[in-house]
Backbone as a chain_set.jsonl record, in Angstrom:
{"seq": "XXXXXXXXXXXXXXXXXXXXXXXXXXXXXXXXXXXXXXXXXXXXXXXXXXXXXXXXXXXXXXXXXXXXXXXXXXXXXXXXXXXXXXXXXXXXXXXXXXXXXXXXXXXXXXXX", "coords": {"N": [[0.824, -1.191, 0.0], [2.056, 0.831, 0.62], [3.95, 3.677, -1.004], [6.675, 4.596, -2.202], [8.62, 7.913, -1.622], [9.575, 9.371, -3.732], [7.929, 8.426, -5.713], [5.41, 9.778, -5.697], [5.746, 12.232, -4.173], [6.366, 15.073, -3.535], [8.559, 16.623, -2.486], [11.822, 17.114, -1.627], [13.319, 14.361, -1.033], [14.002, 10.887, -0.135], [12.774, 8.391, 1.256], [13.821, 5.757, 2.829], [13.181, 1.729, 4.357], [11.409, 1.405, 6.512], [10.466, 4.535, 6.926], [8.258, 6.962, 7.818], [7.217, 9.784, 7.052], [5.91, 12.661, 7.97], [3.206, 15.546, 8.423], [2.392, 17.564, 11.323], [-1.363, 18.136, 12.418], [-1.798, 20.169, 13.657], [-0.582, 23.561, 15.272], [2.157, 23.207, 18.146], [0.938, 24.271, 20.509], [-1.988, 26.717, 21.778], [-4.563, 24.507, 23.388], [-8.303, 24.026, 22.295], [-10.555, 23.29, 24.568], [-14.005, 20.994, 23.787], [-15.775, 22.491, 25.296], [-15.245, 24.892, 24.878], [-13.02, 25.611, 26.099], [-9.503, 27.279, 26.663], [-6.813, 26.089, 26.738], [-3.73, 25.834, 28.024], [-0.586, 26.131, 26.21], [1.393, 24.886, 27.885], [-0.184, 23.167, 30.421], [-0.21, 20.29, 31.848], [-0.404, 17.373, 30.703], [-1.491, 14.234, 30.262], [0.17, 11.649, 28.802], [-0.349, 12.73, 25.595], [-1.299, 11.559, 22.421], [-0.824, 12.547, 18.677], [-2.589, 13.935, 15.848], [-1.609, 13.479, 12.627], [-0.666, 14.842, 9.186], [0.198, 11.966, 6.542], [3.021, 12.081, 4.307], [5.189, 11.326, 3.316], [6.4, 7.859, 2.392], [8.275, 5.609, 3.118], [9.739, 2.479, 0.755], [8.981, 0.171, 1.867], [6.694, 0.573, 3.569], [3.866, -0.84, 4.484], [1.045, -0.141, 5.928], [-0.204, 2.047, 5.533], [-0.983, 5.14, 3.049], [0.077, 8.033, 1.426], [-0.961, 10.69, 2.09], [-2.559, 9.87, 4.09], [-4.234, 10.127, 7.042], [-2.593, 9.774, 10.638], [-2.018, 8.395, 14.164], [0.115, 9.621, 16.329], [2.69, 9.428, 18.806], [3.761, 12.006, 20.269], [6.735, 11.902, 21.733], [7.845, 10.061, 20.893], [9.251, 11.048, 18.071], [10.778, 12.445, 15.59], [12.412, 15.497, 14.429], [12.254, 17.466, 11.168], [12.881, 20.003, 8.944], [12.264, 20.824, 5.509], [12.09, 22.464, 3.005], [11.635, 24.983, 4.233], [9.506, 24.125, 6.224], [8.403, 21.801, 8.862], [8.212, 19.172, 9.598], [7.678, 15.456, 10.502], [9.328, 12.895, 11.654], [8.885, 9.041, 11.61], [8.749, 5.937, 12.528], [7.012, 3.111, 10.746], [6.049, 1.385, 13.022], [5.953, 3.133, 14.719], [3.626, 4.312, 14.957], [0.424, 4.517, 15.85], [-2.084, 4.42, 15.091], [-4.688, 4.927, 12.179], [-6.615, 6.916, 10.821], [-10.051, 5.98, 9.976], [-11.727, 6.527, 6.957], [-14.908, 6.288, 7.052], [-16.968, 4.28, 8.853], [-18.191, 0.794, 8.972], [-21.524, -0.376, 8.585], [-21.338, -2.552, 9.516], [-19.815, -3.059, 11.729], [-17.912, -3.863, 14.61], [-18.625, -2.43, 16.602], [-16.224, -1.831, 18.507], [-14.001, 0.292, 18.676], [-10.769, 2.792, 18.298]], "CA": [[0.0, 0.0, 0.0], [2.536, 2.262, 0.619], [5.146, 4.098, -2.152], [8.368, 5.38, -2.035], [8.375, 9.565, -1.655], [10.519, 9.772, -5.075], [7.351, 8.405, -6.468], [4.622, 11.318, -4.989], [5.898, 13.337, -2.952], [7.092, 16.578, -4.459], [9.644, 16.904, -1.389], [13.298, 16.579, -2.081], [13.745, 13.511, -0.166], [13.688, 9.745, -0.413], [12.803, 7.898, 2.629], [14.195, 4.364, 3.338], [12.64, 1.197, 4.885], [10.015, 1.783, 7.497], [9.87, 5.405, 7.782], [7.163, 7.947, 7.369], [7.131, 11.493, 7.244], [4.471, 13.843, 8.336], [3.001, 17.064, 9.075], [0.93, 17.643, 11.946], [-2.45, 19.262, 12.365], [-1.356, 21.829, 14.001], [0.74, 23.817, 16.477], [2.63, 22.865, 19.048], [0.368, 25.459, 21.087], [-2.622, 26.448, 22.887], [-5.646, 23.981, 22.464], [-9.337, 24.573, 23.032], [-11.829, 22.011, 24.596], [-15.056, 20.838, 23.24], [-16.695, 23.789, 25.795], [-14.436, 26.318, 24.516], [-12.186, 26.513, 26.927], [-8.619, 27.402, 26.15], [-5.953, 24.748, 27.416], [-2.424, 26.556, 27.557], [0.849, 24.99, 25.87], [2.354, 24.727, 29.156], [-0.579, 22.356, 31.323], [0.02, 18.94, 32.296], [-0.985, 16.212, 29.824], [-0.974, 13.073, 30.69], [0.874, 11.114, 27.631], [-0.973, 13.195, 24.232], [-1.346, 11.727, 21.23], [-0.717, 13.784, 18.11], [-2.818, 13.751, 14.545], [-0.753, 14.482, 11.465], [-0.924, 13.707, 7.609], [1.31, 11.607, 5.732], [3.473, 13.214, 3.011], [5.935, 10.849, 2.395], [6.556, 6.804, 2.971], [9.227, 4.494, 2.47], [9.068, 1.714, -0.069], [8.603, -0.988, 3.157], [5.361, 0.831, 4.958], [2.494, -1.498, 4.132], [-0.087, 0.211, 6.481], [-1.167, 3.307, 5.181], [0.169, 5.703, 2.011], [0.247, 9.639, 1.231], [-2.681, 11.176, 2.756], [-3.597, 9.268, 5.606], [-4.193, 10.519, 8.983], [-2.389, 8.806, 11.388], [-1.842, 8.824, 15.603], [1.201, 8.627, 16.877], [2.786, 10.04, 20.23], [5.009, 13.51, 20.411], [7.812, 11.692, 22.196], [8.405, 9.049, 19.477], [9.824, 11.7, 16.903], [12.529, 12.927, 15.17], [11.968, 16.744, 13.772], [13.083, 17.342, 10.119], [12.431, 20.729, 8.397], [12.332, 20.895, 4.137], [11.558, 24.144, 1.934], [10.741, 26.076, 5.362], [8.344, 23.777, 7.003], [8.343, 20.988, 9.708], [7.921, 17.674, 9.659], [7.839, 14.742, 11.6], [9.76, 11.461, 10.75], [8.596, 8.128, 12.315], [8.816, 4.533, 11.436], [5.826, 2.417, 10.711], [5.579, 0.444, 14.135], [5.439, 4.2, 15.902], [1.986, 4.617, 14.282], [-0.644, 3.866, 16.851], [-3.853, 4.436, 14.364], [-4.858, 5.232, 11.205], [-8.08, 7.287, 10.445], [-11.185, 5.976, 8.991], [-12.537, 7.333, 5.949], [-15.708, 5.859, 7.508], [-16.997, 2.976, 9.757], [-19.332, 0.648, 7.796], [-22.908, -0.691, 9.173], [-21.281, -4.701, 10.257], [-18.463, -3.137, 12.6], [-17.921, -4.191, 15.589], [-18.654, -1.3, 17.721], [-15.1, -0.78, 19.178], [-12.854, 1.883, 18.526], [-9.798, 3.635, 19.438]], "C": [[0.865, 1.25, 0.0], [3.771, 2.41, -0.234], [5.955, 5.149, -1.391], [7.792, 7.111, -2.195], [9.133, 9.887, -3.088], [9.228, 9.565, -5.841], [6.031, 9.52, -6.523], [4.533, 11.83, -4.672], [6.982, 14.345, -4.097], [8.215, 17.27, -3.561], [11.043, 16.501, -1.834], [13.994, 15.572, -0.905], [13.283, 12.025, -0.391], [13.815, 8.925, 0.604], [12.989, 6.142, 2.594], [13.238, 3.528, 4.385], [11.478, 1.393, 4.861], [9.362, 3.277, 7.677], [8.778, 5.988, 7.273], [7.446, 9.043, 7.591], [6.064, 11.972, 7.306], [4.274, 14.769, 8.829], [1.935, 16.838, 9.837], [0.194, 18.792, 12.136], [-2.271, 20.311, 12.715], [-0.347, 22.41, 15.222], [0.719, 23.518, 17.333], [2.047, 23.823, 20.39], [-0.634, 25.387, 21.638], [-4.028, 25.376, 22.264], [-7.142, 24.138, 22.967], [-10.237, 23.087, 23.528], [-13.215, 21.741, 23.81], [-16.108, 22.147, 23.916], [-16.025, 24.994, 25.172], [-13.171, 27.173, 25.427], [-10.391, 26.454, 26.565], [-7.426, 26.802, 27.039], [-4.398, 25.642, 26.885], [-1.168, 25.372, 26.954], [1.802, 24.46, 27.104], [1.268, 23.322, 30.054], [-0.19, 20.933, 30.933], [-0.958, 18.166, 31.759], [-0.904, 15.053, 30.089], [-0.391, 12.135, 28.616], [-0.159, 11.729, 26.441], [-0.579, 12.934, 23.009], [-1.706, 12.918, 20.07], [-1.619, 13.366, 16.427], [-2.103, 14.103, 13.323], [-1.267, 13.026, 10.084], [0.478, 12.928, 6.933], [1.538, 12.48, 4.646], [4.524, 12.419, 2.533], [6.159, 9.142, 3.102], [7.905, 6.25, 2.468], [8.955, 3.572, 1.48], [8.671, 0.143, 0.764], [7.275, -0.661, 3.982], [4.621, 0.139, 3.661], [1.055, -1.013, 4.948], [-0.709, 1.13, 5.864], [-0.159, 3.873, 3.882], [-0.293, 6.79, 2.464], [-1.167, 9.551, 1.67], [-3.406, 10.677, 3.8], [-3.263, 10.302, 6.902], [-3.851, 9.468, 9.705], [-2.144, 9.866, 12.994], [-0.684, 8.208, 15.558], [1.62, 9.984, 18.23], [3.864, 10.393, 19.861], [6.124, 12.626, 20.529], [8.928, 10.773, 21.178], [8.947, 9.419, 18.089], [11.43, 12.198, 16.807], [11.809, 14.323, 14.062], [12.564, 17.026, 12.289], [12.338, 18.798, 9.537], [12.712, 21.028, 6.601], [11.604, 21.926, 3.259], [10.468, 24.838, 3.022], [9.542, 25.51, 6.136], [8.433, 22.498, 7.682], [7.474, 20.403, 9.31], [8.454, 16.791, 10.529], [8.237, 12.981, 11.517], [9.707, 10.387, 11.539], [8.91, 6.633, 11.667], [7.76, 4.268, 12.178], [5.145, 2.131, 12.106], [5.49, 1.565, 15.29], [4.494, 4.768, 15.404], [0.99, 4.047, 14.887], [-2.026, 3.706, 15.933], [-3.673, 5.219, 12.599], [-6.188, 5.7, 10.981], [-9.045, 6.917, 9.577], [-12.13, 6.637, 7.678], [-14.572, 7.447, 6.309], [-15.799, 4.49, 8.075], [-18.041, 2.417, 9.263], [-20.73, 0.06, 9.337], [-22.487, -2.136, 9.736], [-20.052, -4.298, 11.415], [-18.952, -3.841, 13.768], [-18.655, -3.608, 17.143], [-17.524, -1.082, 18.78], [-14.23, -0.415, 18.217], [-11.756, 2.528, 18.873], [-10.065, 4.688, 20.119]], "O": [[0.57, 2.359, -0.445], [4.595, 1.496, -0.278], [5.897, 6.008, -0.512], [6.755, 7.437, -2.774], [9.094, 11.091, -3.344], [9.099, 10.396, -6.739], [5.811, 10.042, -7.616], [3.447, 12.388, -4.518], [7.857, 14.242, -4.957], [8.711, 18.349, -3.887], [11.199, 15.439, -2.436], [14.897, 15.869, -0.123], [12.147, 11.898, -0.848], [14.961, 8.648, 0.958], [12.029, 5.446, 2.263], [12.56, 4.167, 5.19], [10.659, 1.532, 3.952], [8.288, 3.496, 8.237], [8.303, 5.521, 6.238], [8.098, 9.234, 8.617], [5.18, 11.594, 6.537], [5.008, 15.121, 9.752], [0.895, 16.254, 9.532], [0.574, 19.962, 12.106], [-2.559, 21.357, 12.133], [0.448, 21.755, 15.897], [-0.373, 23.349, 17.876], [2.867, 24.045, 21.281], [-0.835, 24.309, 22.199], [-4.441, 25.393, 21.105], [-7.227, 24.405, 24.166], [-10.439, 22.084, 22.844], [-13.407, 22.66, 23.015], [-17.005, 22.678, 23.261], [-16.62, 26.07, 25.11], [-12.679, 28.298, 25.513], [-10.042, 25.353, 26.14], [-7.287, 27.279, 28.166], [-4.083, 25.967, 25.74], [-0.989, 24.186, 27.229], [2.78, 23.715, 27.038], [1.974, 22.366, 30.374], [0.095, 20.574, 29.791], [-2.13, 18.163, 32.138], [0.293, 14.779, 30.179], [-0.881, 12.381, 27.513], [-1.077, 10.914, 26.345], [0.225, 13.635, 22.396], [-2.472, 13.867, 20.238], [-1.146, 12.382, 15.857], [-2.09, 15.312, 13.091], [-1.66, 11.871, 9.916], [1.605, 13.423, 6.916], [0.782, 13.304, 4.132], [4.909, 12.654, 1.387], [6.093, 9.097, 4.33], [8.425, 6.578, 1.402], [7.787, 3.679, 1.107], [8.139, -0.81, 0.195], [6.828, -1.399, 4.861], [4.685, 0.367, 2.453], [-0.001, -1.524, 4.574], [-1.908, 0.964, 5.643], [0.958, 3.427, 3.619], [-0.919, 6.887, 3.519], [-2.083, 8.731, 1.625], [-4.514, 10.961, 4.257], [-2.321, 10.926, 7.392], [-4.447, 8.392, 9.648], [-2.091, 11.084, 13.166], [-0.316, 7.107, 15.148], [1.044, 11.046, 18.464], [4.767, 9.742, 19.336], [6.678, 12.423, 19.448], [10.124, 10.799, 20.888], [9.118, 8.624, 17.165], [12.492, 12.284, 17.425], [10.958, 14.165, 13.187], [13.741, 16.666, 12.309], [11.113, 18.776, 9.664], [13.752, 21.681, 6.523], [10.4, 21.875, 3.01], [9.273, 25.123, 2.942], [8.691, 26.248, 6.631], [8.616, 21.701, 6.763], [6.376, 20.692, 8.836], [9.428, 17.04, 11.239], [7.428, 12.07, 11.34], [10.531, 10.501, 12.446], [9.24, 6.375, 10.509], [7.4, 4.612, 13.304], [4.001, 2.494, 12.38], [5.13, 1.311, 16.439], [4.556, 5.997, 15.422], [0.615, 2.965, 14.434], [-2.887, 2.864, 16.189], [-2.733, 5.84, 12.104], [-7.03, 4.803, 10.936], [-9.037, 7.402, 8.445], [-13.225, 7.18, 7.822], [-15.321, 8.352, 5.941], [-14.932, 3.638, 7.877], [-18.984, 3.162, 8.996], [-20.689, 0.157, 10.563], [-23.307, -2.799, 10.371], [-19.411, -5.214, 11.931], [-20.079, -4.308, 13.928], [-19.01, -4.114, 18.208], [-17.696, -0.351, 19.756], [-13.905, -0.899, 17.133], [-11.804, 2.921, 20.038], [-9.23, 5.149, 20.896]]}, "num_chains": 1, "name": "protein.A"}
């Protein structure tokens, strides 16, 4: 399922093995709750997973390709910046989830 970054990715980079590259949703900054309340970059998280998109794979990831949403956890990175913009380089097996396009009508009913 998943292709090499030489083959779609418009990034000047060619990623080996397992890894992945990705950008995440958004900043490293303040976040709001579902009430609206505004959560500073500084409070106490207990371990926070992070959402980001793929942008580039190796020619070894079989889970997901370009464009997926995946979870994976802050601590498990390595920072890489390319034509002025951050990214986030992981291998496969530090990919906790992968986002549903949808959930059909026979699931199971659990979830991450």
């Amino acid at each position: 399922m998943g292709t090499g970054a030489a083959d779609q990715s418009p990034l000047p980079i060619k990623l080996l093995h397992d890894r992945v590259l990705v950008q995440a949703d958004g900043p490293d900054g303040e976040r709001r709750s579902t009430g609206g309340i505004v959560i500073p970059a500084t409070a106490e998280v207990g371990r926070r997973l992070v959402w980001a998109e793929v942008v580039a794979t190796g020619p070894n990831v079989r889970t997901f390709a370009i464009g997926d949403r995946v979870l994976y956890e802050p601590e498990d990175r390595g920072e890489v910046e390319l034509r002025g913009k951050a990214y986030v380089l992981l291998r496969e097996r530090d990919v906790h989830a992968v986002a549903a396009a949808s959930v059909s009508d026979d699931s199971t009913g659990l979830y991450l």
